[in-house]
LONU-642876 format. One record per residue (C-alpha): residue in one letter; x, y, z. Coordinates in pm, whole numbers, plus 50000, padded with zeros to 5 digits. Example, Ala and Ser with C-alpha at 12.3 -4.5 7.8 and 13.67 -1.06 7.14 Angstrom:
<pts>
a512304955050780 s513674989450714 
</pts>
This chain:
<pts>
x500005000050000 x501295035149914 x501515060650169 x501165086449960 x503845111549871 x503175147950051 x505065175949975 x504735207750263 x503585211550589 x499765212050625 x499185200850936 x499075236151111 x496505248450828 x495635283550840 x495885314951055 x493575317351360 x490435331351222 x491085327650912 x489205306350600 x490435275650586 x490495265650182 x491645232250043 x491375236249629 x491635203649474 x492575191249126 x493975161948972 x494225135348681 x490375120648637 x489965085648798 x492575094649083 x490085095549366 x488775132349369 x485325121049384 x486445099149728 x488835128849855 x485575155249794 x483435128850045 x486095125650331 x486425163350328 x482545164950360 x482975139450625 x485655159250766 x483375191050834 x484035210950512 x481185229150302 x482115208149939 x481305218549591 x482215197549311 x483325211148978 x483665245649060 x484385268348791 x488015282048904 x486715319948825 x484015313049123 x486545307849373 x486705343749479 x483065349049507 x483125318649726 x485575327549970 x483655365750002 x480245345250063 x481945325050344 x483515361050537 x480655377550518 x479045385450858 x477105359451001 x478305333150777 x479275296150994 x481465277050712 x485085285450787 x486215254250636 x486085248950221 x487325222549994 x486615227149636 x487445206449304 x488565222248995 x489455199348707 x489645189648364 x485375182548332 x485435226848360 x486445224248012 x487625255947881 x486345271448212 x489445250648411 x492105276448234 x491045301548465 x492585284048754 x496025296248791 x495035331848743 x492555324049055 x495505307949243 x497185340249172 x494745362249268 x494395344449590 x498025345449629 x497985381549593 x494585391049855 x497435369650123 x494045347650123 x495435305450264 x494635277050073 x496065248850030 x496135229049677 x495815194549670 x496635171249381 x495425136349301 x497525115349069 x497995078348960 x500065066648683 x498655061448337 x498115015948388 x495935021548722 x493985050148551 x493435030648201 x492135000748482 x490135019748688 x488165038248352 x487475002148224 x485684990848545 x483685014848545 x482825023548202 x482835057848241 x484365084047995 x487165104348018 x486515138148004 x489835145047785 x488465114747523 x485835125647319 x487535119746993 x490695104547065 x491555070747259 x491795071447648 x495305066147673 x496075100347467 x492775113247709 x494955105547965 x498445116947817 x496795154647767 x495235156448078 x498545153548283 x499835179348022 x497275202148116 x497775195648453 x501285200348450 x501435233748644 x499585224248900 x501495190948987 x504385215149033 x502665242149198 x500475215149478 x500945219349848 x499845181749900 x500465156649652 x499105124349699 x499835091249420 x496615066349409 x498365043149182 x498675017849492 x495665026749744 x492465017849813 x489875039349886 x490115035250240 x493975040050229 x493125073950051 x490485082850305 x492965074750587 x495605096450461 x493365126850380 x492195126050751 x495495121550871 x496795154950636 x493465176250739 x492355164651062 x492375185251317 x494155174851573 x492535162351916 x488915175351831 x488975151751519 x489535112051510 x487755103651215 x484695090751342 x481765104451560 x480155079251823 x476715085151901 x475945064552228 x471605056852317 x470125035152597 x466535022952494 x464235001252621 x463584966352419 x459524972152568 x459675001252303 x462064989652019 x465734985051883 x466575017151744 x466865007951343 x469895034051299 x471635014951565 x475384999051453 x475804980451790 x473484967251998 x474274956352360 x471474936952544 x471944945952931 x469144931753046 x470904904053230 x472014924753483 x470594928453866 x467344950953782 x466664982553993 x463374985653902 x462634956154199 x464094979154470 x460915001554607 x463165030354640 x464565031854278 x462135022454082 x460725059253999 x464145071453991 x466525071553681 x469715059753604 x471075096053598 x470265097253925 x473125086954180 x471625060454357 x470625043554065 x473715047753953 x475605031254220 x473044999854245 x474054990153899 x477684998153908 x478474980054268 x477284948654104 x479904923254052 x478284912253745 x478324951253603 x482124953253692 x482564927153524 x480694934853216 x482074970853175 x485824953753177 x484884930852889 x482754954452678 x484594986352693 x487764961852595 x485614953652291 x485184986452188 x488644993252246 x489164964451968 x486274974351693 x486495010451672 x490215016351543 x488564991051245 x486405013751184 x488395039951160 x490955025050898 x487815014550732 x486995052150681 x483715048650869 x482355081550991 x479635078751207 x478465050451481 x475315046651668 x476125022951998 x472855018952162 x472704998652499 x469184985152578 x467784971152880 x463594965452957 x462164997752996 x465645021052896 x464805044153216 x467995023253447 x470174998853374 x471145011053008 x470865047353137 x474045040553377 x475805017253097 x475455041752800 x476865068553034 x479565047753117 x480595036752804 x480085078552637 x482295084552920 x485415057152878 x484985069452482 x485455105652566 x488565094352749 x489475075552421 x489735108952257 x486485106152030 x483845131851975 x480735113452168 x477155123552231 x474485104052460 x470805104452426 x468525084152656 x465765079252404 x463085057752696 x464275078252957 x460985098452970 x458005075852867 x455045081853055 x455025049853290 x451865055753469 x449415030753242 x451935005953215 
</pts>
């Protein structure tokens, strides 16, 4: 697997309070289309295909008062047509304003292109009335400029879309607010449903119960002593050691995998104790892990007065 070849220093990005732009271009079939979706993923506000003469207007939209997107990635490339000239004069003129940005370029070397353009039958922009390998051979001549000119160049020739993702979050991410995947952690009770956007599902119903203790029943399991019933139980101790291990083990999969979002949900029979406590616990050992987390007790507040 390639690691990619980087040229520069990007991982400081740019001046506090300032726009943070990422312009990228590259040879067609190179992975632009995957880079554009792990920016998205990343936080950026994406546009596809953006005339290079729009880049300006873009960048005033996003200072103007009010305005929440401080981070843009854009892709200008050969499908502008005669539109894509314009780009080095835009590079220049952003040059000039002192405006940051940061050009990326996507590459892969003429075999793994010609493969990749047969799988999937699509047509080279370059091709219209010549053969895809001379598609190919002017592209990278047009492109020539900009190869030289990139802040971040990154060969494909050898990666899989995952390996690109990977490296793209490892260039742009920022570091210790983003790991490359969000964890949203739910209790629920099984009376009233699995949620069906849950990725992991933990049944803790086996567990000592404190709806049979008069005292806790009403009571949540935000609620202290709730909160120590379940946790001084030796069969919760033991639990929490095994499953928080697990998660220890899946999630770093999941982030070479270039997943982005996961829903752990942690049910138990009515989702108002013993899940309560657990999906606390386990938002909280996450947290720790260094991953942006958010709990939600979805049964916490049912109406329990009929039932």
């Amino acid at each position: 697997m390639s690691e990619g070849r980087a040229k520069g220093d990007v991982s400081g990005g740019a001046e506090a309070g300032a726009r943070d732009l990422v312009i990228i271009t590259g040879m067609s079939g190179a992975g632009r289309s995957e880079a554009m979706h792990t920016f998205e993923d990343l936080g950026y506000f994406c546009i596809d295909n953006l005339p290079p003469a729009l880049i300006e207007q873009l960048v005033e939209l996003t200072a103007l008062p009010g305005s929440r997107i401080e981070r843009v990635a854009v892709v200008c490339d050969a499908r502008g047509r005669e539109f894509f000239s314009e780009l080095a004069s835009a590079l220049d003129r952003l040059e000039a304003s002192g405006h940051p940005f940061r050009l990326v370029y996507l590459t892969a070397d003429d075999r793994t292109l010609i493969r990749r353009f047969k799988e999937t039958r699509r047509r080279h922009p370059l091709s219209d009335e010549c053969s895809l390998a001379a598609g190919i051979r002017a592209e990278r001549e047009l492109l020539l400029p900009f190869a030289e000119r990139a802040d971040v160049t990154i060969d494909t020739s050898d990666m899989r879309p995952a390996d690109l993702r990977a490296l793209i979050r490892e260039q742009f991410s920022r570091a210790g607010r983003e790991r490359g995947l969000t964890v949203a952690v739910s209790s629920f009770g099984f009376k009233y449903g699995v949620p069906p956007d849950a990725d992991i599902v933990m049944d803790v119903r086996f567990l000592p119960n404190p709806y049979y203790v008069p005292r806790l029943r009403s009571r949540s399991g935000l609620e202290r002593p709730v909160r120590a019933y379940v946790l001084e139980q030796p069969e919760t101790e033991e639990f929490l050691r095994r499953w928080l291990s697990l998660l220890d083990h899946l999630l770093p999969g999941y982030v070479r995998e270039g997943k982005t979002h996961l829903h752990v949900a942690l049910g138990c029979t009515g989702g108002m104790h013993r899940s309560v406590v657990l999906a606390e616990q386990t938002a909280e050992h996450l947290r720790r892990s260094g991953f942006p987390v958010s709990v939600s007790h979805r049964d916490i507040g049912k109406d329990r007065s009929r039932e």
